[in-house]
N, C-alpha and C positions, 0 to 999 in steps of 0.2 A: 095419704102422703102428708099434708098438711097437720093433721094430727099427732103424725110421728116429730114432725118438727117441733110443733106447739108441747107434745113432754118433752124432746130433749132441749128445749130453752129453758123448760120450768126446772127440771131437773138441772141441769149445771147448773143454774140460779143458785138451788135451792143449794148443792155442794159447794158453789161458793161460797155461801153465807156458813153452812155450818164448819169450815175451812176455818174463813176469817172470822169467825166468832167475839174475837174480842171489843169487836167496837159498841155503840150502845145503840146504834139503830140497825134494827136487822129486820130481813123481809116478813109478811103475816106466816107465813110457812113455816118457819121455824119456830115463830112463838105459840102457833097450832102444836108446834112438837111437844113445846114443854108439856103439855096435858097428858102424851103419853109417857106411860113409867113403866118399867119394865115389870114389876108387881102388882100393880094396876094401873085403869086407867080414870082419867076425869071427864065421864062423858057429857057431862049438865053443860062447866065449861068450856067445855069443847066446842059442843053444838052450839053454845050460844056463840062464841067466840068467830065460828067460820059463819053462821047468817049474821053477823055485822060484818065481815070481810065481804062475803058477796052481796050482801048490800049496798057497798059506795059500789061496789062493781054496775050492780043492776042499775040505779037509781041515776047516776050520773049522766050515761049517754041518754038517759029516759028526757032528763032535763037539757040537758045542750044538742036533742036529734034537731031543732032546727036549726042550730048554729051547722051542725057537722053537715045537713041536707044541703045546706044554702050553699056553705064553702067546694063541698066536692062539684055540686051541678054550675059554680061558677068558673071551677074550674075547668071543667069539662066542655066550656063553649069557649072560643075563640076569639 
């Protein structure tokens, strides 16, 4: 259930941005799209492109899990 929800945020996200297109900052998702073409595609930049996306993704809570540990379990006492 949870995963059905986690695509459909990703997905409107992702239809909003190719919607509003005109502005000049748009999400990784869409500039992942540019790579593909309908003639072909750019797999070299592509792949490099999505592990530097999932990169700050990984690396970041890697780096602030003791901040996020600290905050929820002091939240979590009264």
């Amino acid at each position: 259930m949870t995963v059905t929800f986690a695509f459909l945020m990703v997905w409107t996200e992702f239809l909003l941005a190719v919607i509003l297109r005109g502005s000049r900052v748009r999400p990784v998702t869409i500039g992942l799209c540019g790579f593909l073409q309908f003639e072909k595609s750019l797999p070299g930049p592509l792949m490099a492109t999505t592990v530097l996306a999932m990169g700050s993704v990984i690396v970041f809570p890697l780096l602030a899990q003791r901040h996020i540990v600290r905050g929820l379990s002091f939240s979590a006492v009264k």
